[in-house]
N, CA, C and O of each residue as an XYZ file, in Angstrom:
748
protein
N      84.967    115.930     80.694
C      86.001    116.593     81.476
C      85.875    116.163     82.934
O      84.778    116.223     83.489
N      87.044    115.697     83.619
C      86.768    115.452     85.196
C      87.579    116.723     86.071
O      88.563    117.445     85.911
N      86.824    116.566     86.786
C      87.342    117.536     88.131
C      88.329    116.565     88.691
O      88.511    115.347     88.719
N      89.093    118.084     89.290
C      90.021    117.493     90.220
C      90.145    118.306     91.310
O      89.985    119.519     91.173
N      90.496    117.655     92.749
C      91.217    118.099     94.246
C      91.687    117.817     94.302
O      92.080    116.745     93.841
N      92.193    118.693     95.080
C      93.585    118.488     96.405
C      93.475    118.093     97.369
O      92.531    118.386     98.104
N      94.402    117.302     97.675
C      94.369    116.264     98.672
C      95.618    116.422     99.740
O      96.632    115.985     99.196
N      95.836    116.802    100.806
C      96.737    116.472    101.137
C      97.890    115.463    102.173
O      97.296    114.450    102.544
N      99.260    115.514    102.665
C      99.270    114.641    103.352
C     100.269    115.602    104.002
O     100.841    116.478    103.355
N     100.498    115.349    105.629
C     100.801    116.336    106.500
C     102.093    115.635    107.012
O     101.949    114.440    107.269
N     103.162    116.096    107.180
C     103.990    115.310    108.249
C     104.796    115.499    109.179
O     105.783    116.160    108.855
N     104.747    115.170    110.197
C     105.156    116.483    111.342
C     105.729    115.378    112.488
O     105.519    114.180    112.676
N     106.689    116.558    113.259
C     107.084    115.927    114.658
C     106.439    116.592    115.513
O     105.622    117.376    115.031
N     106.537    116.547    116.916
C     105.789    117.142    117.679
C     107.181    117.232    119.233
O     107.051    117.965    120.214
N     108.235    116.377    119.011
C     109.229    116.718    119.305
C     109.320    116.193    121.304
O     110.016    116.518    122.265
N     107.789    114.939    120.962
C     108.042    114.174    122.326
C     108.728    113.030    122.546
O     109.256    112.452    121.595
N     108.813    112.568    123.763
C     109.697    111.370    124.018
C     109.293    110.272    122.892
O     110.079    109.617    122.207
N     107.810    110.228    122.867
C     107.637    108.837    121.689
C     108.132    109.052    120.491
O     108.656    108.095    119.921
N     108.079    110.533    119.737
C     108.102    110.735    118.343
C     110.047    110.642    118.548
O     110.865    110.321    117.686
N     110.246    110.968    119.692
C     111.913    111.229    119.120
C     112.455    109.743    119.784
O     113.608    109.739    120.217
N     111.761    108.651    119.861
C     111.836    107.295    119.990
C     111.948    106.982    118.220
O     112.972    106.888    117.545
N     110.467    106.864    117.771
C     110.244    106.429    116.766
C     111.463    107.220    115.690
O     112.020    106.517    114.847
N     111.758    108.492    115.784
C     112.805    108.702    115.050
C     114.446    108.465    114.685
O     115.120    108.785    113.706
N     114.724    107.837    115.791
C     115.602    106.828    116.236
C     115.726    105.704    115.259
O     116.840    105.287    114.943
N     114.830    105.291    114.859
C     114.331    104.052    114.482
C     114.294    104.175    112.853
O     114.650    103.236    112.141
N     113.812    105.470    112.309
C     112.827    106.071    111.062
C     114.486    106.468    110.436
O     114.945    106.108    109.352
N     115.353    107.535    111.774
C     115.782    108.338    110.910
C     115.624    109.093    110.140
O     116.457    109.239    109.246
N     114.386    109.920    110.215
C     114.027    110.413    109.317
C     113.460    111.640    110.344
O     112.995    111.317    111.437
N     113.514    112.844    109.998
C     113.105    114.077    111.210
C     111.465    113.877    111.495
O     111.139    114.068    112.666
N     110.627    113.593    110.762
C     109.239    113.972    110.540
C     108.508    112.650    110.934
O     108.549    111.797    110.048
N     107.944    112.350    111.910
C     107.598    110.721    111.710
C     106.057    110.816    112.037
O     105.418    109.863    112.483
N     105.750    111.532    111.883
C     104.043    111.101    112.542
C     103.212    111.394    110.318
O     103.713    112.144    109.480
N     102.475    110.864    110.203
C     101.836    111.220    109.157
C     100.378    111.289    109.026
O      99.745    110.246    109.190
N      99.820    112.272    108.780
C      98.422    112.148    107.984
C      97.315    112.864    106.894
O      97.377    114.090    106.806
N      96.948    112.602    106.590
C      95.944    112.878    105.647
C      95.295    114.090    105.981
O      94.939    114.443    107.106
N      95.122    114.922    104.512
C      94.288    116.323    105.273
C      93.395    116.393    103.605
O      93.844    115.854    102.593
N      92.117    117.156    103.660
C      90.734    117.339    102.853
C      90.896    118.840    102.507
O      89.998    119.385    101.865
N      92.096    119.609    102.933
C      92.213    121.328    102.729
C      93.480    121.342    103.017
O      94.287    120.447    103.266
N      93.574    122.845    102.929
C      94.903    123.124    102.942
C      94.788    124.069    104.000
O      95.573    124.977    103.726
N      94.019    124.387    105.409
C      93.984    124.691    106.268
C      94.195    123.819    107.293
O      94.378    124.036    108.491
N      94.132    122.562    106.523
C      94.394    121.482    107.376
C      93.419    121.814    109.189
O      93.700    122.038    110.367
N      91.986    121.601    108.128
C      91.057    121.610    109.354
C      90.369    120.228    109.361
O      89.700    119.870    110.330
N      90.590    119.231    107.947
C      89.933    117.676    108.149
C      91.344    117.128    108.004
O      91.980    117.050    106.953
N      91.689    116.805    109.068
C      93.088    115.966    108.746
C      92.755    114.779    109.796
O      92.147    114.929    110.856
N      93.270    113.585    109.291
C      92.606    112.319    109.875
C      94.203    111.291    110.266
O      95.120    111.343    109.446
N      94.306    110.722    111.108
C      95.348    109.587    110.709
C      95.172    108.335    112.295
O      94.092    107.945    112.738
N      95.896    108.138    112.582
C      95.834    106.883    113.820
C      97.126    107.385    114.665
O      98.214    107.507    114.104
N      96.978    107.623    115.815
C      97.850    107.982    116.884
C      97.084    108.047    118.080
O      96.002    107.519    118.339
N      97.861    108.823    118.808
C      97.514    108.859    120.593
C      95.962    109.207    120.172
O      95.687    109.823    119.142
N      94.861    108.665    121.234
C      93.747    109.063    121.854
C      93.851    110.406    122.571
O      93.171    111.432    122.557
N      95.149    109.947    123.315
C      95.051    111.004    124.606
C      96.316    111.408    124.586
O      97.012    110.393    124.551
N      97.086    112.525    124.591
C      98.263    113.245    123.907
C      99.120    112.780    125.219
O     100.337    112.638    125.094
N      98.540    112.563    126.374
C      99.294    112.289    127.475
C      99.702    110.773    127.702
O     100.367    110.520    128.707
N      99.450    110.042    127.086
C      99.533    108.634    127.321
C      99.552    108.021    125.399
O      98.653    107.956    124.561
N     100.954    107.695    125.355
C     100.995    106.864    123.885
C     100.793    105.561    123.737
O     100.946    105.037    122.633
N     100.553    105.105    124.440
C     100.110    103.475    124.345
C      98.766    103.363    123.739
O      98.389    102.602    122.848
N      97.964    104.478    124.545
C      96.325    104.199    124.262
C      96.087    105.074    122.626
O      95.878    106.286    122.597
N      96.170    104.176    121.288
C      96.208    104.601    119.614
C      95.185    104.247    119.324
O      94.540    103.524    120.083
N      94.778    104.592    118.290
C      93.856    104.557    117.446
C      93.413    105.384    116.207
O      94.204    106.264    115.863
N      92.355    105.251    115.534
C      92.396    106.355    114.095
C      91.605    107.627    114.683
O      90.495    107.561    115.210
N      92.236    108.599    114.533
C      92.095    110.198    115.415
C      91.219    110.880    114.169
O      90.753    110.359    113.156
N      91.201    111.589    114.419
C      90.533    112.958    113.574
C      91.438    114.152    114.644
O      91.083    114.279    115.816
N      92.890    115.163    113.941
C      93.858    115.357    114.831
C      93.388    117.221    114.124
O      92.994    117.577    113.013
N      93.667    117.959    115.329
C      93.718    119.562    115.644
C      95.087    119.610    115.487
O      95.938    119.080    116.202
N      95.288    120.518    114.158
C      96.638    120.950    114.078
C      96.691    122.400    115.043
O      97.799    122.910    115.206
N      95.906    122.821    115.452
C      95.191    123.940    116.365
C      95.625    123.786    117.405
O      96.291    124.716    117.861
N      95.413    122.383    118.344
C      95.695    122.824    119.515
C      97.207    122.852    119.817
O      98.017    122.309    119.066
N      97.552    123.488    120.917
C      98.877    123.438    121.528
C      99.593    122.356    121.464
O     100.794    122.543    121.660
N      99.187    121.020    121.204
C      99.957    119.892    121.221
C     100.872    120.650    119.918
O     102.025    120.848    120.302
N     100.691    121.015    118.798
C     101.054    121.370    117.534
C     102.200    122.747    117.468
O     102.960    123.074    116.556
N     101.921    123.500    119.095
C     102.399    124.492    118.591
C     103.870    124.691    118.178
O     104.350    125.743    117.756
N     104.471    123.597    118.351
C     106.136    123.665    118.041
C     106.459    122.710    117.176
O     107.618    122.454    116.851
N     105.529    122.174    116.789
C     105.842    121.152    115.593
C     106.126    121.307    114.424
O     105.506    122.031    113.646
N     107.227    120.554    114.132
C     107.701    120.873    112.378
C     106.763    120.118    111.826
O     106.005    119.343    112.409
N     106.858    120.477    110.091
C     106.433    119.802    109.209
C     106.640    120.055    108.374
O     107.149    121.158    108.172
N     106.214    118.677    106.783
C     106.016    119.169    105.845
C     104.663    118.893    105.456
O     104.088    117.968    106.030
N     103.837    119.802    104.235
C     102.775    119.398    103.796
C     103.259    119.157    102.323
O     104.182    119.759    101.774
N     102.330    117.985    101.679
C     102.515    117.692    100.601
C     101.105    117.718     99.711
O     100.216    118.142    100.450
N     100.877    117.583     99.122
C      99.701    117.835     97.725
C      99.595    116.641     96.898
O     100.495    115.802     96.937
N      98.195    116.436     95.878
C      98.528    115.998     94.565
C      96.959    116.204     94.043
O      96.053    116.551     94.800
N      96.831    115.998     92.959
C      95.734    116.200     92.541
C      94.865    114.998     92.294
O      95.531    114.130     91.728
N      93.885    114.706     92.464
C      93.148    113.627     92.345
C      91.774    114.027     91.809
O      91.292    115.158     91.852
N      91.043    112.581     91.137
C      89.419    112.845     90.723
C      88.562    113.219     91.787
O      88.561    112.979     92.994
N      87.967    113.751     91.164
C      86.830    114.271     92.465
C      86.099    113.674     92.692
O      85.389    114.209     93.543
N      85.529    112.080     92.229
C      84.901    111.018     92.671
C      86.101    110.523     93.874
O      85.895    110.409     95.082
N      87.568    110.242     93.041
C      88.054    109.686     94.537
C      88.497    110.087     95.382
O      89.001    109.285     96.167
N      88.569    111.832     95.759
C      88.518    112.721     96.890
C      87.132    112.029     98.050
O      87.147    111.332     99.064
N      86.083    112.661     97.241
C      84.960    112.070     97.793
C      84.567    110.723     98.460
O      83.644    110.494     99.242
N      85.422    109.971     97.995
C      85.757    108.529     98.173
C      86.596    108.341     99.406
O      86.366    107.354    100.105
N      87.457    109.107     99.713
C      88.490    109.021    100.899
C      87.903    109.852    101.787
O      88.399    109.713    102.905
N      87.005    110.700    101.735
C      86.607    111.674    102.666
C      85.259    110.807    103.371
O      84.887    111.060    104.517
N      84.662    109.860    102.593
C      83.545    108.995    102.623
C      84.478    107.959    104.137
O      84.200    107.955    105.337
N      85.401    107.338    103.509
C      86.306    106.569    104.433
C      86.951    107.145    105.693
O      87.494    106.453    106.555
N      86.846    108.431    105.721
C      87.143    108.984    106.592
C      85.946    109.028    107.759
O      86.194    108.620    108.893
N      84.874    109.455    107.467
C      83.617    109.690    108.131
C      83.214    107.962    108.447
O      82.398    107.673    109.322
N      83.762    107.131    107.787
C      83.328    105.937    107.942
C      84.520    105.287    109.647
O      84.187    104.801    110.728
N      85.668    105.584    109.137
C      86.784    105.249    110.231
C      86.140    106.358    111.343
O      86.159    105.864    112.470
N      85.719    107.383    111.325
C      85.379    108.175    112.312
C      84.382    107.491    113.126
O      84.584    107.262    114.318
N      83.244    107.137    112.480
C      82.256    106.358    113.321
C      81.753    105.381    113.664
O      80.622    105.102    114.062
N      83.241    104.475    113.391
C      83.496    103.178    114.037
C      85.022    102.774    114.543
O      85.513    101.647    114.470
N      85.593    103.847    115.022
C      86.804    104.390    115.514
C      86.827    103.408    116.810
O      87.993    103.105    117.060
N      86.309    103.079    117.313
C      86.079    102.006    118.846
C      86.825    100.570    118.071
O      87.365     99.778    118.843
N      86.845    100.291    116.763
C      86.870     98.743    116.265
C      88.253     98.871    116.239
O      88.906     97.852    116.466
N      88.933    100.087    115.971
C      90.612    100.711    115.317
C      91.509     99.958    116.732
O      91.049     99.381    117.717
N      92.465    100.149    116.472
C      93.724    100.222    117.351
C      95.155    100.847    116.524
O      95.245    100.805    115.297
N      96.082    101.341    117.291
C      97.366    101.364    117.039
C      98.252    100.414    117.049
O      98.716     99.907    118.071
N      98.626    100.025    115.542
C      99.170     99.008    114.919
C     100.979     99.480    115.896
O     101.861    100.062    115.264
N     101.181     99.086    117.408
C     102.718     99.943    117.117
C     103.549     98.144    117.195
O     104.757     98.130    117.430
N     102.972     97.067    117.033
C     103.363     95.626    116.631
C     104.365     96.035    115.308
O     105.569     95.781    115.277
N     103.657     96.677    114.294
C     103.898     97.155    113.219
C     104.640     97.695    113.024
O     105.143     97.553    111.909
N     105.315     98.840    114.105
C     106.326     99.325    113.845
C     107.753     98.857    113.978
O     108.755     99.481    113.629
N     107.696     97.713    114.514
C     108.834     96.803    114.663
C     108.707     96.124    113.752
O     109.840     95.669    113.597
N     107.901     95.592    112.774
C     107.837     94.781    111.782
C     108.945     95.910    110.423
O     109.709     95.637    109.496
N     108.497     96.982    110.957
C     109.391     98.587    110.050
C     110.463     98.326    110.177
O     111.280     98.422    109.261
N     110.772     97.872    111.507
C     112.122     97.973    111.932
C     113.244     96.481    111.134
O     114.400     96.450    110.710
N     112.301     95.597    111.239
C     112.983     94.647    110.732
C     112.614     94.102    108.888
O     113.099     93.111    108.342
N     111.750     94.990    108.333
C     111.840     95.070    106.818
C     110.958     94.198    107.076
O     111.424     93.168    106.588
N     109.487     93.835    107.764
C     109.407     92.312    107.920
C     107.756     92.660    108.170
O     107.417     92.578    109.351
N     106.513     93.099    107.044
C     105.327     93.028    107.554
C     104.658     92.566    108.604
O     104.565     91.345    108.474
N     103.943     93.076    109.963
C     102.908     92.665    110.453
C     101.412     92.921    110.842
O     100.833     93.594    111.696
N     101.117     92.232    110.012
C      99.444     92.292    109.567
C      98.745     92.266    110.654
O      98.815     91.227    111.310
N      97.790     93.488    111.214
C      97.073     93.134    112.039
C      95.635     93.401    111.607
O      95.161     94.115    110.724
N      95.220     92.777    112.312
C      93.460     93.054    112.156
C      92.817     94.599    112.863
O      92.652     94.987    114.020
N      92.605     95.119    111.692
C      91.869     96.617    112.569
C      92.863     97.540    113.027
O      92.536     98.428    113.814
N      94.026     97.429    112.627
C      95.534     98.316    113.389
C      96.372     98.740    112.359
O      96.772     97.889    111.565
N      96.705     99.889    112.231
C      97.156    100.713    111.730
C      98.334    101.913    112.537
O      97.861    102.518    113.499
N      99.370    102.137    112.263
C     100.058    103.098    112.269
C      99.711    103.995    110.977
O      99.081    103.877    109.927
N     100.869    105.439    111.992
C      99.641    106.339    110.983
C     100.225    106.778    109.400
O      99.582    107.282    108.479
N     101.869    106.343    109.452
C     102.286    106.005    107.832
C     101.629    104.599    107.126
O     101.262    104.859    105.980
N     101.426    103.419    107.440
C     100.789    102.735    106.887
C      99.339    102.876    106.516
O      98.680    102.137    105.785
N      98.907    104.132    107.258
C      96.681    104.448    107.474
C      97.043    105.139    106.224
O      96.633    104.603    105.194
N      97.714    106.197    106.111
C      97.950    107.008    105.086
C      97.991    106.442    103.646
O      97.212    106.711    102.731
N      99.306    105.406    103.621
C      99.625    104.932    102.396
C      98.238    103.606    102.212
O      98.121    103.013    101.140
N      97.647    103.418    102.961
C      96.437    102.665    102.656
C      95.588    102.856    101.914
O      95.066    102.157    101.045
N      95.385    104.138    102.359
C      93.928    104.868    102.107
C      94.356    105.409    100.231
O      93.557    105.929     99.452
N      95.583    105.122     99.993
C      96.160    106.071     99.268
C      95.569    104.774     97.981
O      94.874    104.801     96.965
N      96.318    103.745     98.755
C      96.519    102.995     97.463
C      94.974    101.984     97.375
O      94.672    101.263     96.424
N      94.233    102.169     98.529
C      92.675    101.606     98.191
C      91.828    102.397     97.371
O      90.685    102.130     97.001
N      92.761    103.758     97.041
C      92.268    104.610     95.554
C      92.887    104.551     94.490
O      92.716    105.289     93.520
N      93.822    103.474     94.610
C      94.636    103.418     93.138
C      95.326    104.126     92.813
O      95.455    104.447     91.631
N      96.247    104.773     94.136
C      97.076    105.690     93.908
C      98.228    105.044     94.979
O      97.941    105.024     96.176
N      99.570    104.504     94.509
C     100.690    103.643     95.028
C     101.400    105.438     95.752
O     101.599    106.303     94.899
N     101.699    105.793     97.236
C     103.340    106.590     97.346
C     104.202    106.080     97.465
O     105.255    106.716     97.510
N     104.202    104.400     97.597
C     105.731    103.827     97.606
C     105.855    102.627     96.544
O     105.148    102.387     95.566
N     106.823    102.043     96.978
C     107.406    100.940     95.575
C     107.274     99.955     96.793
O     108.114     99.064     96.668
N     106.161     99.733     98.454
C     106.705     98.797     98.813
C     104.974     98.689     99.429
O     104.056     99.261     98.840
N     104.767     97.854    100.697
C     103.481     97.625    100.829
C     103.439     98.505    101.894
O     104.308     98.902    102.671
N     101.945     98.789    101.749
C     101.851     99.719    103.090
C     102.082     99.295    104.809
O     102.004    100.143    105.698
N     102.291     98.243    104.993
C     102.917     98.269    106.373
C     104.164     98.199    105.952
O     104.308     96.980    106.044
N     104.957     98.507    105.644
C     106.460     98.904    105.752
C     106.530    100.389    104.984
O     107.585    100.551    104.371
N     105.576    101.506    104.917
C     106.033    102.728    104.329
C     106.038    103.641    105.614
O     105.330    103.394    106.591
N     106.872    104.689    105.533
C     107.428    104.919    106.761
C     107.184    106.794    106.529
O     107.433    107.063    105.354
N     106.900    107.680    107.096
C     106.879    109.309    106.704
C     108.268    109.326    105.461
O     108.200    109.851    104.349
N     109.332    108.679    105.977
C     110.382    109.038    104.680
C     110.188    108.787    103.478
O     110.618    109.544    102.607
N     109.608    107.844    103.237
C     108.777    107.110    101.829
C     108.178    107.915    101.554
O     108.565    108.554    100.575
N     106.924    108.347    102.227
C     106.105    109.711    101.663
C     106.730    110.301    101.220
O     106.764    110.386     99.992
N     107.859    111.280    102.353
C     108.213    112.627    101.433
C     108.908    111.859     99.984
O     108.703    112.696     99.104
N     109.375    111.080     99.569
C     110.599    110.640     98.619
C     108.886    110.383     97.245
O     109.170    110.114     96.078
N     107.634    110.493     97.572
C     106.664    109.715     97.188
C     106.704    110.853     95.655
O     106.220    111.985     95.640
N     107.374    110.202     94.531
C     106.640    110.534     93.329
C     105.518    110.961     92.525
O     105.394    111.249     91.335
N     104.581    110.910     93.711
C     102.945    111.290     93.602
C     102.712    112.644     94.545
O     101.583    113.053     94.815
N     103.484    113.046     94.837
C     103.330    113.842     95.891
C     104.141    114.929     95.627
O     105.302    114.650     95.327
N     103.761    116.362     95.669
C     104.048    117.577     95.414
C     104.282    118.000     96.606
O     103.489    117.614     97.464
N     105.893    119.287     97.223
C     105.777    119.280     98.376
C     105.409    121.088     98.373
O     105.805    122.003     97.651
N     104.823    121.055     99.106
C     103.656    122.351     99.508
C     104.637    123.675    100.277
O     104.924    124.807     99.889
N     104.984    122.851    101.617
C     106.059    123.301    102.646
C     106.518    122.734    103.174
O     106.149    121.584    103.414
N     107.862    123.425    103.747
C     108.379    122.446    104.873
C     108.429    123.684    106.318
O     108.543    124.888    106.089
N     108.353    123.290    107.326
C     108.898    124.111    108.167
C     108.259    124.257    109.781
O     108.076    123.260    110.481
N     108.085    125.061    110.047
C     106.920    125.386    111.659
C     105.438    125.050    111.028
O     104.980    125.799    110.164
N     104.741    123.960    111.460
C     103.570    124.004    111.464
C     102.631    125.415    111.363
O     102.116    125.860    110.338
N     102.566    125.942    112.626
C     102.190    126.996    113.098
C     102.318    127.962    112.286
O     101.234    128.404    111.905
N     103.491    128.620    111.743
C     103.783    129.293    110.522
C     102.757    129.090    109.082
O     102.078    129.883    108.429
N     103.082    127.332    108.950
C     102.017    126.988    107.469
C     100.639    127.414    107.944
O     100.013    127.623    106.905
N      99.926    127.626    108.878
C      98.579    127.360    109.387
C      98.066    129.175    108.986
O      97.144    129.707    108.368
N      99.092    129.563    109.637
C      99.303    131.672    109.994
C      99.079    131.776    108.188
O      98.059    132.336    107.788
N      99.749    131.398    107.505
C     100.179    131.367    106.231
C      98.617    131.420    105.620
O      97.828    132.336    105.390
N      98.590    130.279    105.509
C      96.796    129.590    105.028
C      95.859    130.673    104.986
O      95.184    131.195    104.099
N      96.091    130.927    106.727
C      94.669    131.519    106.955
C      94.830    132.621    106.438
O      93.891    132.986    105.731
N      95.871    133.452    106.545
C      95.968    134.485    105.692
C      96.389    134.996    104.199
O      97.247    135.769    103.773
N      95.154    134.021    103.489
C      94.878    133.751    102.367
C      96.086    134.994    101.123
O      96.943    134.753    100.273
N      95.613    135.982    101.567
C      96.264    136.585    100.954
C      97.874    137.280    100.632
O      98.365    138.104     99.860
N      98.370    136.273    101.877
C     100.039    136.055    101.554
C     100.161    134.945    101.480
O     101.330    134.594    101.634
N      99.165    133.818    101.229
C      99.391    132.200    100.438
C      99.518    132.558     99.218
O      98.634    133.198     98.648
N     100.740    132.165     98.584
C     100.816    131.506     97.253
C     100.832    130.340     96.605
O     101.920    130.037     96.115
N      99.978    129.625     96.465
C     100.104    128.310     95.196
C     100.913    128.062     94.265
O     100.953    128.781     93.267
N     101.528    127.238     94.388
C     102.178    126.512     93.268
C     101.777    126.390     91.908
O     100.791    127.117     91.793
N     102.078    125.741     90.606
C     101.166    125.213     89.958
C     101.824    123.551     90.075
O     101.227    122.612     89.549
């Protein structure tokens, strides 16, 4: 018999000049994406700003849905179930991108490659829908029908592998969580 977790993947605006750039572009309301180890979404990992004040300076984050940057941000969260060897496996990769996070950059070359249907491969760079669908499919688990530098937050949500949890105020899902006992689960 194998075990299984939950895994999830987070996707949210935050409703600044860059995100409502990139949405321009996406069309799609939700454009930032990443990876979460709970459903408190207290290990959630992906590649964006360093420094919330300056978007140029990217890289792979370990991101506080907590702090105030978050507090007006939409989202959706999504789910799926996975082996519990390859939970462990992505959470391993996580702690691994964490403590060699200096080598990372923000792939945003890449996001124009989005723009024109047209891969660009960089070394060590990642945007944070392509970090996502990476990590996804270096476990043998595909969310799109295309390669991961061209999957975009809209691909996610549309992702066949992916169960959607909520949609709505961040802040709300978080209030929700913690207060375990007006969370309800799905099956």
């Amino acid at each position: 018999m194998t075990h299984e977790r939950r895994i999830y993947v987070l996707l949210t605006d935050t409703g600044t000049l860059f995100t409502r750039m990139i949405r321009m572009v996406t069309r799609f309301p939700l454009n930032h994406a990443s990876i979460a180890f709970d459903s408190d979404l207290k290990q959630v990992y992906s590649f964006g700003r360093k420094n919330p004040n300056n978007p140029l300076i990217g890289g792979f984050v370990k991101e506080n849905v907590y702090d105030e940057w978050f507090d007006n941000a939409q989202c959706a969260v999504f789910s799926c179930m996975v082996d519990a060897n390859v939970y462990y496996q992505m959470q391993e990769q996580m702690e691994w991108y964490e403590r060699n996070q200096e080598k990372y950059k923000y792939n945003l070359l890449g996001l124009f490659g989005v723009v024109f249907n047209k891969e660009i491969e960089r070394s060590n760079a990642y945007f944070c829908s392509q970090f996502v669908a990476t990590v996804f499919e270096k476990n043998g688990l595909a969310l799109a029908d295309k390669t991961a530098g061209l999957v975009t937050p809209g691909d996610i949500c549309q992702s066949k592998s992916l169960q959607l949890e909520y949609i709505g105020v961040l802040r709300d899902y978080t209030s929700l969580v913690l207060n375990e006992s007006s969370f309800v689960r799905t099956a």
